[in-house]
C-alpha positions as CSV (number, residue, x, y, z in Angstrom):
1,X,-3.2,-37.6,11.5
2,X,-4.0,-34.5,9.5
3,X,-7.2,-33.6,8.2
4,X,-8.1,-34.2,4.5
5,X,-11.5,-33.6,2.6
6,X,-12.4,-34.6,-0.9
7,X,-15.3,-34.3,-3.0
8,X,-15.0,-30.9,-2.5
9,X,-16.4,-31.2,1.0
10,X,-15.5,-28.4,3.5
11,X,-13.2,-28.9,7.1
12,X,-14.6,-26.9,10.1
13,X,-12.5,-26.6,12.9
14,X,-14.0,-24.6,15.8
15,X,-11.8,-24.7,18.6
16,X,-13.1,-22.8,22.5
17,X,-8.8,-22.5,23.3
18,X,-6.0,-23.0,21.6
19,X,-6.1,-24.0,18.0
20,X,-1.9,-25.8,17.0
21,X,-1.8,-27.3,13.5
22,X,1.2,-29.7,12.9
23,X,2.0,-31.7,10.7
24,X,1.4,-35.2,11.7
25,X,3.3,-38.0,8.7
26,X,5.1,-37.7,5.9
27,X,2.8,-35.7,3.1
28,X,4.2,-32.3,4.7
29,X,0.6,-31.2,4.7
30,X,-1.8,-30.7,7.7
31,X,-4.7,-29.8,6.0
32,X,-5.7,-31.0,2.2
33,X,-9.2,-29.9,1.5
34,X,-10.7,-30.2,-1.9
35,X,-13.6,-27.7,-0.4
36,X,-13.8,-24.6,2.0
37,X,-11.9,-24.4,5.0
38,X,-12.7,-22.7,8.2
39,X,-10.4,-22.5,11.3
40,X,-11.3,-20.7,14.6
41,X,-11.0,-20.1,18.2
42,X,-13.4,-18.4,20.3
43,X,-10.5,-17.8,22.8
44,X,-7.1,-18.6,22.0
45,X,-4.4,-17.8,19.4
46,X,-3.7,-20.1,15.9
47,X,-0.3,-21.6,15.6
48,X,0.3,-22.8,11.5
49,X,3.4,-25.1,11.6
50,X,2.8,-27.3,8.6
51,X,1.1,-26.3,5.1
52,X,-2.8,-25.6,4.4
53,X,-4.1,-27.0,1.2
54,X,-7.4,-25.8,-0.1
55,X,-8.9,-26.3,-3.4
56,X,-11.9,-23.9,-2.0
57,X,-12.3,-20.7,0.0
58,X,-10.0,-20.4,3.2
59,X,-10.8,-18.2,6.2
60,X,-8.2,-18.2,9.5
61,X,-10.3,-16.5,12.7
62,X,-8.5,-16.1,15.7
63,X,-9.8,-14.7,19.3
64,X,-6.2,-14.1,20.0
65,X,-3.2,-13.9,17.8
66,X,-2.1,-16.0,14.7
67,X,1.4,-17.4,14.1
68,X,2.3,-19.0,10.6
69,X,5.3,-20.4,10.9
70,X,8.0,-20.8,8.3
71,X,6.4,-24.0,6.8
72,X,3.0,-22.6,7.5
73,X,2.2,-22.1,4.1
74,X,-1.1,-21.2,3.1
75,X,-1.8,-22.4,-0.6
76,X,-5.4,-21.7,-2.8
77,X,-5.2,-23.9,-5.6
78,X,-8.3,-23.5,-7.7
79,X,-9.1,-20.1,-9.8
80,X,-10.3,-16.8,-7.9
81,X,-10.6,-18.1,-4.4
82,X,-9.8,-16.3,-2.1
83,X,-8.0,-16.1,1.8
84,X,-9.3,-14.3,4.9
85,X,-7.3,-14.6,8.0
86,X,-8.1,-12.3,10.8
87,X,-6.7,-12.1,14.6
88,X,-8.0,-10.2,17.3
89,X,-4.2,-9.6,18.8
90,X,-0.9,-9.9,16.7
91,X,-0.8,-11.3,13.3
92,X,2.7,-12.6,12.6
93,X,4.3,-14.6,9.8
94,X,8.0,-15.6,10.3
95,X,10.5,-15.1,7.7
96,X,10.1,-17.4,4.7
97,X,6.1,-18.5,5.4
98,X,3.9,-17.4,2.6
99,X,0.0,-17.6,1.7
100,X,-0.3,-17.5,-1.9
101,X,-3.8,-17.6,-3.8
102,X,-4.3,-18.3,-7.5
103,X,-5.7,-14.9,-8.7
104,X,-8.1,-14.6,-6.0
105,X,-7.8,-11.6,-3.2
106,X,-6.3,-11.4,-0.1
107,X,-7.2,-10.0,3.3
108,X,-4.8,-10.1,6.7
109,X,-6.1,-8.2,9.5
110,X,-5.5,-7.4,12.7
111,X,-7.9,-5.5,15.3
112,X,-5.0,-5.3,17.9
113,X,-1.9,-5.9,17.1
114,X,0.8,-5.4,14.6
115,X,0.6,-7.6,11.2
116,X,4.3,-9.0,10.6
117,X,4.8,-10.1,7.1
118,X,6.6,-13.0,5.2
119,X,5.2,-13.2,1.8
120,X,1.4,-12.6,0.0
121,X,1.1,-13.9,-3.1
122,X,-2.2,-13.0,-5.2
123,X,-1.6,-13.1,-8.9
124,X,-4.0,-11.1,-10.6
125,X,-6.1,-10.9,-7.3
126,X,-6.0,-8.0,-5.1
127,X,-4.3,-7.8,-1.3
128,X,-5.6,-5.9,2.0
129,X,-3.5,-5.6,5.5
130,X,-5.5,-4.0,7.9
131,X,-3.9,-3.4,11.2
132,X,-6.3,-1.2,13.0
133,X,-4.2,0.0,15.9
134,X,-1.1,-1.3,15.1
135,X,2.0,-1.4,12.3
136,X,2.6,-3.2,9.3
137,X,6.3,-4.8,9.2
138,X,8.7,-6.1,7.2
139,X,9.0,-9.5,8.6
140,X,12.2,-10.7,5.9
141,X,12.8,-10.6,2.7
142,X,12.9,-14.7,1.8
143,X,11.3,-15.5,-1.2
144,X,11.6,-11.9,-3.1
145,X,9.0,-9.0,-2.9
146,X,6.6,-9.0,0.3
147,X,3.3,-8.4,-1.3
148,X,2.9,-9.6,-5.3
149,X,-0.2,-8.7,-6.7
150,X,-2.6,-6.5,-8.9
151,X,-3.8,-4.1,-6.1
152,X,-2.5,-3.2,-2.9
153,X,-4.5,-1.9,0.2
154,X,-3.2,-1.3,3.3
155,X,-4.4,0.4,6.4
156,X,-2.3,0.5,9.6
157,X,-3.2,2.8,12.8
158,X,0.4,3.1,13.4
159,X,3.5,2.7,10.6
160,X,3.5,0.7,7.1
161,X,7.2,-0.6,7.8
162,X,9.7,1.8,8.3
163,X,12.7,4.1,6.9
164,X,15.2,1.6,7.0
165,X,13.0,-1.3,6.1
166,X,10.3,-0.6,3.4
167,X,7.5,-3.0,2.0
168,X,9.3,-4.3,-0.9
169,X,6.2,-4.5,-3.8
170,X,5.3,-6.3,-7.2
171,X,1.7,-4.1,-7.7
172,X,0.2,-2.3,-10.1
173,X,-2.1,-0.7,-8.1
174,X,-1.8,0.6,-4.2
175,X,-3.4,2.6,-1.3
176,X,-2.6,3.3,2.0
177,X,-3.2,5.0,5.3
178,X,-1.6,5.5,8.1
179,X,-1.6,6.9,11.4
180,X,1.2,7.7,13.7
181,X,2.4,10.8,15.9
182,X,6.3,10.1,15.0
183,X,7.3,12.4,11.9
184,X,10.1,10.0,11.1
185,X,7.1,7.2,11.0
186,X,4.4,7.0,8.5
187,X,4.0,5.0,5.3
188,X,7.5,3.4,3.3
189,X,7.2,1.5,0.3
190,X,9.1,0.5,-2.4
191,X,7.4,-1.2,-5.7
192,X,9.9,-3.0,-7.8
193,X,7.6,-2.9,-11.6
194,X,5.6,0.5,-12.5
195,X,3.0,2.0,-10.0
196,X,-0.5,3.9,-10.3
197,X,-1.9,5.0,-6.8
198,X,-5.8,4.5,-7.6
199,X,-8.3,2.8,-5.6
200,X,-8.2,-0.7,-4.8
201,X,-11.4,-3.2,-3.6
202,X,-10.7,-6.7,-2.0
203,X,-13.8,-8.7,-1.5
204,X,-13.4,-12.1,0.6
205,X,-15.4,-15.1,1.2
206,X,-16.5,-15.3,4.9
207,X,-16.9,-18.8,5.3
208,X,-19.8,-19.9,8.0
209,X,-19.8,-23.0,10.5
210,X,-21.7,-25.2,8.1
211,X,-18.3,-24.7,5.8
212,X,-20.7,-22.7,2.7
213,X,-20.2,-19.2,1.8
214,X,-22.8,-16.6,2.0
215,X,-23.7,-14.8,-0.9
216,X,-22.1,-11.4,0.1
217,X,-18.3,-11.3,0.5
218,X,-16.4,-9.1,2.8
219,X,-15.4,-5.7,0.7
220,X,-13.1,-3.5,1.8
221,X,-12.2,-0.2,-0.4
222,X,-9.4,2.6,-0.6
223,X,-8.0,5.0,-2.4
224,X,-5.2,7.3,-2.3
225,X,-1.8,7.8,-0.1
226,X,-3.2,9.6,3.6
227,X,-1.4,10.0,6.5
228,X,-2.7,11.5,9.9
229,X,-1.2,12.5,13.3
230,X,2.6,13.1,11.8
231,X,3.8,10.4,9.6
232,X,6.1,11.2,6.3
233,X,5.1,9.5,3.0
234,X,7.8,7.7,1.1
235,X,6.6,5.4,-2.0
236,X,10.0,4.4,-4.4
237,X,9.4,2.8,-7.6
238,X,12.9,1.1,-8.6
239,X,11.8,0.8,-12.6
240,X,9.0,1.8,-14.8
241,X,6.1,4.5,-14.4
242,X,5.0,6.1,-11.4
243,X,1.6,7.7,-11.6
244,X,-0.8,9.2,-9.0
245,X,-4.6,9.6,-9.6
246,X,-7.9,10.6,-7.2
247,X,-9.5,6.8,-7.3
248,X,-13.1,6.5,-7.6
249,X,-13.8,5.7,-4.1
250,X,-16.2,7.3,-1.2
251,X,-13.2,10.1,-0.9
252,X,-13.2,10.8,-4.4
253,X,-12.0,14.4,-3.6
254,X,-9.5,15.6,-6.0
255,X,-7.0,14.9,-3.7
256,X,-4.5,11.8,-4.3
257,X,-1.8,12.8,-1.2
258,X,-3.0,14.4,2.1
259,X,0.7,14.4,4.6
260,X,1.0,15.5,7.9
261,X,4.4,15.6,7.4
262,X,7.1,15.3,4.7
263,X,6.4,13.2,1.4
264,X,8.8,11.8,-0.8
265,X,8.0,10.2,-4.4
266,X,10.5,9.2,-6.1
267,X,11.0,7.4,-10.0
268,X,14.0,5.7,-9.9
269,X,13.4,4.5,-13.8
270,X,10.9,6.5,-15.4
271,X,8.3,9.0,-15.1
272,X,6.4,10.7,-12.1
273,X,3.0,11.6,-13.5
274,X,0.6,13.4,-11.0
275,X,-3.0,13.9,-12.1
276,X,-4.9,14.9,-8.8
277,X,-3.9,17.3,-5.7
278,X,-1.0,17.2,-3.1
279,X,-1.2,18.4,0.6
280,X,1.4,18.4,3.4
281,X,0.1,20.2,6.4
282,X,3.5,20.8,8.1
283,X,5.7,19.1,6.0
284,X,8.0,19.2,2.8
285,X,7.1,17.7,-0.8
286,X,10.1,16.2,-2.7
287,X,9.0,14.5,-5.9
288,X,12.1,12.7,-8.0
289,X,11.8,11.2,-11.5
290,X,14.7,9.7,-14.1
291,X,12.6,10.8,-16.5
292,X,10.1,13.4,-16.8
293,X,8.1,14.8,-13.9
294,X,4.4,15.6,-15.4
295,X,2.0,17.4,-13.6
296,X,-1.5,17.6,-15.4
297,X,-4.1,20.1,-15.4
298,X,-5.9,18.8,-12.1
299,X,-2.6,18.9,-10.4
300,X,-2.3,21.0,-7.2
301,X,0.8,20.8,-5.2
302,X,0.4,22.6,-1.9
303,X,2.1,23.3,1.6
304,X,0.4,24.7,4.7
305,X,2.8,25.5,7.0
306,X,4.9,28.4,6.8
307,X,8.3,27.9,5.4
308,X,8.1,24.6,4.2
309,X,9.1,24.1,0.4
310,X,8.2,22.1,-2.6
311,X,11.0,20.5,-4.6
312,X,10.7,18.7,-7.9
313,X,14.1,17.3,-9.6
314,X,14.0,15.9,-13.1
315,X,17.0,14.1,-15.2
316,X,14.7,15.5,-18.4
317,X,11.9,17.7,-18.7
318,X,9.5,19.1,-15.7
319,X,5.7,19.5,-17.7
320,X,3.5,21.6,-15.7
321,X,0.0,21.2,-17.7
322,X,-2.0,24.4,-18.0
323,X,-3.9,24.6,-14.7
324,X,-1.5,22.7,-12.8
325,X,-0.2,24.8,-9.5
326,X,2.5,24.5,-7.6
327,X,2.0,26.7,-3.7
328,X,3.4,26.9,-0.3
329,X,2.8,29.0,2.6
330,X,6.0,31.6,2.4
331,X,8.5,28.5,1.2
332,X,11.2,28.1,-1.6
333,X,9.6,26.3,-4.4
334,X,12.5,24.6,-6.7
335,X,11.8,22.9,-9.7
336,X,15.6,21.4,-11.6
337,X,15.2,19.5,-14.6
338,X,18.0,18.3,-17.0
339,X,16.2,19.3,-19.9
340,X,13.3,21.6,-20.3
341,X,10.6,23.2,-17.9
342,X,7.2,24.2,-18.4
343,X,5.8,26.4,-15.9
344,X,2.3,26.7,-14.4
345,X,0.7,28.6,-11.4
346,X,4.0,28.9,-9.2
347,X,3.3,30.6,-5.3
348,X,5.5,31.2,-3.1
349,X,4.5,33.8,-0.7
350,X,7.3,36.2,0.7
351,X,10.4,33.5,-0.5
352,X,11.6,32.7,-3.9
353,X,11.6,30.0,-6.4
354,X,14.4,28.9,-8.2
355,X,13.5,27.6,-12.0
356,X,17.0,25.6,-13.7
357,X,16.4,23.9,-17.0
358,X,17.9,24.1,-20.2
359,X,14.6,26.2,-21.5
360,X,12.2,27.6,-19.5
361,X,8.9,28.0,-21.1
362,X,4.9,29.0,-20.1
363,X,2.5,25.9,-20.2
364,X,-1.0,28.6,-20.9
365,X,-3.2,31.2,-20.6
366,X,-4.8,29.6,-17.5
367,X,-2.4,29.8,-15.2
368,X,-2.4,33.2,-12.2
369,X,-0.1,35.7,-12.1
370,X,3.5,33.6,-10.7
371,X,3.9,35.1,-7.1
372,X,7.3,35.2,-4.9
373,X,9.6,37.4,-3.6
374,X,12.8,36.6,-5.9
375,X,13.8,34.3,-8.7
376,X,16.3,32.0,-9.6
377,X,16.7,31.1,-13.2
């Protein structure tokens, strides 16, 4: 029963149907594997019910869906390896199952189906989800934060969890995208320790039938906060820091948050520090900070559809940089901070913007002429 390798020699399981791992006596594990580890089907689903124990590179390759079970943990014990489990249908993991790698990245992807998420555990590594038609959800909450890593990517052609269930985080670093008609849908996260959105690069082994790797991995790269087709933006960060920056990637564009719809950041514990562009096409942007609010002098704020506004609430100063703008198409702008504010380029068409701090003060020389109908100090 079970399947065990040592001297770091590789298991290859090829299966033309239905590929079921259970568990089979008393060591808990079904697969122990001092080497590489390969499991496929060139026509049926995967079904984890017992543990997977690799000491190399493990890649999961399904021509249907993939089930992990509770106790279908998936556990990389040797430095910098790395996971790579991809179905062609639904890719689920019930409440409590977690793949966990020691500092090495990790990819789940799905090419047809939703991805349903226990827990990912990556250390120091980096983590993709790639759902390309479907959602990313919140499958529980056993075992603390969903995703626990250094970098985040996540690409979904319909939600990243929801509203009333977000993607509970422990990153430092996170992009995603998302695409869904729904304007109450889109992209819901909440990060538990500090946040920079930046670009993020997982590279994964894909491991061949003869069990070795080939020399190029699998890289996947991503930058930014983007949604398309309707879907709000909502990223929380509970304590510490919450910065945005353009990532050097491909898109490397200036702009760190392009919205369909309405986008909500929102420092629960510290600072909101924006250093690149914001765009909703047709919705609102509310950003929220405990502490300061800083926009620096690449900072552009913008909305494009008439009557939407731009609100930023501080419980201590609001620092617009000089150069940093602040512009809608004919909507309020409204900037409240505690303490002080520091003014930029503010636009607001034909409608007004309200300004309440304890000082009010110009940031430069740089800045246009402040344009809107009326004033609220």
């Amino acid at each position: 029963s079970d399947l065990e390798s040592t001297g770091n020699g590789a298991i290859v399981l090829v299966s033309s149907g239905a590929l079921t791992l259970n568990e089979g006596n008393a060591d808990d594990e079904v697969i122990n594997a001092s080497g590489n580890v390969l499991l496929q089907t060139t026509s049926g689903a995967i079904t984890v019910n017992a543990p997977v124990l690799s000491a190399g590179n493990v890649r999961i390759d399904s021509a249907a869906a993939i089930t992990q079970a509770a106790v279908g943990d998936i556990t990389l014990s040797s430095t910098v390896k790395t996971l790579y489990v991809r179905a062609t249908g639904a890719l689920t993991m019930a409440d409590g199952a977690f793949a966990q790698s020691t500092d090495g990245d990790i990819r789940y992807e799905s090419t047809s189906g939703d991805i349903t998420l226990g827990q990912l555990i990556a250390g120091a590594g980096n983590v993709a989800l790639i759902a390309d038609t479907g959602s990313i959800i919140d499958g529980g909450d056993t075992g603390g934060e969903d995703i626990q890593s250094s970098g985040l990517l996540i690409t979904a052609g319909a939600n990243i969890a929801s509203g009333v269930n977000p993607l509970e985080t422990l990153v430092a670093r996170l992009s995603t995208r998302s695409s869904t008609a729904a304007s109450s849908d889109g992209s819901f996260i909440t990060e538990s320790n500090g946040l920079i959105v930046d670009s993020v690069t997982v590279a994964v082994q894909t491991i061949e039938s003869d069990g070795l790797t080939p020399a190029a991995t699998s890289d996947v790269t991503q930058a930014d906060l983007d949604t398309s087709a309707g879907g709000a933006i909502v990223v929380q960060v509970t304590t510490g820091n919450f910065q945005l920056t353009d990532g050097a990637s491909s898109d490397a564009d200036g702009i760190v948050v392009t919205s369909v719809s309405n986008v909500l950041l929102d420092a629960q514990d510290g600072q909101l520090i924006v250093d690149a562009d914001m765009i909703s096409a047709s919705g609102h942007l509310d950003l929220q900070a405990s502490d300061d609010i800083v926009l620096g002098s690449e900072a552009d704020l913008s909305t494009q559809s008439s009557g939407q506004t731009i609100l930023l609430t501080s419980e201590s100063d609001v620092l617009m940089s000089d150069g940093a703008s602040v512009v809608t198409t004919n909507g309020a702008i409204i900037v409240l901070a505690v303490d002080s504010i520091t003014v930029g380029d503010l636009d607001a068409g034909t409608t007004f913007v309200s300004l309440r701090g304890s000082t009010i003060t110009d940031s430069g020389s740089s800045d246009t002429k402040p344009t809107w109908t009326g004033i609220h100090c």
